[in-house]
C-alpha positions as CSV (number, residue, x, y, z in Angstrom):
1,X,-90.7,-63.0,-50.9
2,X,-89.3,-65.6,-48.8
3,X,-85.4,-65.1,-47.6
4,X,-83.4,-67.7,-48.4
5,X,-82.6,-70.6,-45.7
6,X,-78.7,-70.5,-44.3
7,X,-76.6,-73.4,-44.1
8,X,-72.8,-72.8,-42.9
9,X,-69.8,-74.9,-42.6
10,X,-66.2,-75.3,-42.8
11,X,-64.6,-76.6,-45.3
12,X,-62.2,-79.8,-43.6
13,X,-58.7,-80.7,-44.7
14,X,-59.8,-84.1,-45.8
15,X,-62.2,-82.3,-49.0
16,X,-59.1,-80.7,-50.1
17,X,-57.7,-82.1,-53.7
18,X,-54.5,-82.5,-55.4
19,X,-55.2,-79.1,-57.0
20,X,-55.6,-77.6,-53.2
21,X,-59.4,-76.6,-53.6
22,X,-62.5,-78.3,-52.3
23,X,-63.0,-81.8,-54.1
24,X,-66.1,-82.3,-56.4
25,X,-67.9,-84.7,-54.0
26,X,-67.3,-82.5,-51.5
27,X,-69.5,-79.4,-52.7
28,X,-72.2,-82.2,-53.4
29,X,-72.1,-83.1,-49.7
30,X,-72.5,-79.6,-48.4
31,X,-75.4,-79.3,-50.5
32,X,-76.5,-82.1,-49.1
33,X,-76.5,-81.1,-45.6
34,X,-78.2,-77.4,-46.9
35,X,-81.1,-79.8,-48.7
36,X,-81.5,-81.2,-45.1
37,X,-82.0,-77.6,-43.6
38,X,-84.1,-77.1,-46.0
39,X,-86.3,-80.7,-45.2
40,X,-86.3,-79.7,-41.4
41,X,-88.3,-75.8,-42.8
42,X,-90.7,-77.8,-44.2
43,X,-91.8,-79.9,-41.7
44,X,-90.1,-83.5,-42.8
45,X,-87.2,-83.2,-40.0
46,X,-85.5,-86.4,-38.2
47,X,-88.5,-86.9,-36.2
48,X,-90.9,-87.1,-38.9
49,X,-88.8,-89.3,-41.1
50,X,-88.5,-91.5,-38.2
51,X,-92.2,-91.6,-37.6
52,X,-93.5,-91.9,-41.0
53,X,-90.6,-94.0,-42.9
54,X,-90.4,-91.0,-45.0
55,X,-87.8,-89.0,-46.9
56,X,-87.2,-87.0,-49.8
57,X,-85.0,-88.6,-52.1
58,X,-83.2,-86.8,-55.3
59,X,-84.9,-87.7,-58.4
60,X,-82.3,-85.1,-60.5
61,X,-79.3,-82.9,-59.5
62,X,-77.8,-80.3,-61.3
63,X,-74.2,-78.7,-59.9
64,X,-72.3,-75.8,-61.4
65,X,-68.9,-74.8,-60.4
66,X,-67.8,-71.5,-60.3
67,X,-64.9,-70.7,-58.7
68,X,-62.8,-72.3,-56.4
69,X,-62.3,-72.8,-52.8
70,X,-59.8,-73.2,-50.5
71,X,-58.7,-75.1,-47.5
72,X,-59.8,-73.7,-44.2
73,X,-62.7,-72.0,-46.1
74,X,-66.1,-70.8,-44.2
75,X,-68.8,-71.9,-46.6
76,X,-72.4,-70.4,-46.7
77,X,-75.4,-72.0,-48.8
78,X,-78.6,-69.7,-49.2
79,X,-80.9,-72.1,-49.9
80,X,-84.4,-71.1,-51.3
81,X,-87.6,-73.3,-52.6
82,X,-88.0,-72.6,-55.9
83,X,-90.9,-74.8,-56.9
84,X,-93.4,-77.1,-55.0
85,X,-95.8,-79.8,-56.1
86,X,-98.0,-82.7,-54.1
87,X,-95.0,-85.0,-53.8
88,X,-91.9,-82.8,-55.4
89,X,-89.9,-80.2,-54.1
90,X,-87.8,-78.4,-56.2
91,X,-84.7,-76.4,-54.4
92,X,-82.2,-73.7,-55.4
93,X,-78.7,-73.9,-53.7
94,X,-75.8,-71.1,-53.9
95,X,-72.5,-71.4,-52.3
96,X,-71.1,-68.4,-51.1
97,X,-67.4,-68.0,-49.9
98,X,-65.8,-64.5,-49.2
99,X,-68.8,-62.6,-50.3
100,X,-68.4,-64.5,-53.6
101,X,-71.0,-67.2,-55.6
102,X,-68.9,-70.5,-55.9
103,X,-71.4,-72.7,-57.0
104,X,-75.3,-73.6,-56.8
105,X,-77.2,-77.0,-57.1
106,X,-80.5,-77.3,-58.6
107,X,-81.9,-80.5,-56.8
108,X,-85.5,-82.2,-57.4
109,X,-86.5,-84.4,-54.5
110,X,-89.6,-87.0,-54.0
111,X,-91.3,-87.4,-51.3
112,X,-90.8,-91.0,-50.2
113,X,-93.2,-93.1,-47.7
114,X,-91.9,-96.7,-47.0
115,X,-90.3,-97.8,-50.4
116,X,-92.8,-95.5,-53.2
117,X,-93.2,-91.8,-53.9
118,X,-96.2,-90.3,-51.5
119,X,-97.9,-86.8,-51.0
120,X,-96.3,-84.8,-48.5
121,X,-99.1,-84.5,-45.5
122,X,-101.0,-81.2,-46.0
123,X,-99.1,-79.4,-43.4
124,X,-95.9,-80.1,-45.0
125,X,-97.2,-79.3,-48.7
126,X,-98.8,-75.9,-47.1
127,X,-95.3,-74.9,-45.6
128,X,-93.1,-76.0,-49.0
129,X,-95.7,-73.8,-51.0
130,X,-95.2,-70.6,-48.1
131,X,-91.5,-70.9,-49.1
132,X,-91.4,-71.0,-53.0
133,X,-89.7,-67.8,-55.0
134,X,-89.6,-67.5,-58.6
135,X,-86.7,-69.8,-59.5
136,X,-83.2,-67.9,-60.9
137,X,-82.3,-67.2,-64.5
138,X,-80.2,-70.2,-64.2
139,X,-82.2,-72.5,-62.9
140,X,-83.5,-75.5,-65.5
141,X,-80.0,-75.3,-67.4
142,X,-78.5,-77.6,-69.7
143,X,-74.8,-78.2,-70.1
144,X,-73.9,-76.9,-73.1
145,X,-70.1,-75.9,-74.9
146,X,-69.3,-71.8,-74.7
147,X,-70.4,-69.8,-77.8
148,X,-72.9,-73.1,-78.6
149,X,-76.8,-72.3,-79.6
């Protein structure tokens, strides 16, 4: 089983909200920096996008928030693959504060070639499908009320 990739930084005054925790758009953005880690594992880095006019772009997103966090926070995002296909990779984000889950995202990214969806280049496919791990209980959710069927 693959360890989960690491992403760390610090939360900055500026992604603090009126209620003195991290701002919603601000827990998408850190996950958006751990998907990048996660793009460089794979092979599809700076220098390949460059090269290629390539990217992965997010087809769907799912964010669950679970606790809050505070100004001056350290974050950490284990990030793991949890499902990959020709021209999809499919990624499983926790944030972790203080020892403690404060969120995950559940992201589904194309690869993207010039202006249309593309195969990822074997090498790149081979290395996505190294990383996979059975995705978590949560994964594939649906937002739903408490005590709802």
């Amino acid at each position: 089983m693959s360890e989960p990739l690491t992403w760390r930084e610090p939360v900055q005054e500026a992604w603090i909200d009126y209620n003195g925790h991290l701002s919603e758009p601000y827990y998408v953005l850190v996950f958006g920096h751990a998907t990048d880690n996660v793009m460089d594992a794979v092979g599809i880095g700076p220098d390949y996008r460059a090269a290629n006019d390539a990217s992965l772009y997010t087809v769907e997103a799912h964010v669950r928030y679970l606790d809050e966090v505070s100004a001056g926070a350290d974050l950490e995002v284990r990030s793991s693959v949890i499902g990959a296909t020709g021209k999809l990779l499919w990624i499983w984000h926790e944030m972790w504060v203080d020892g403690r889950l404060r969120a995950t995202e559940e992201v589904l990214g194309v690869h993207v070639v010039g202006r249309g969806s593309a195969p990822f280049p074997d090498d790149v496919a081979a290395l996505a499908r190294s990383l996979v791990v059975d995705p978590p209980e949560e994964a594939s959710g649906r937002i739903r009320p408490l005590g709802s069927r």
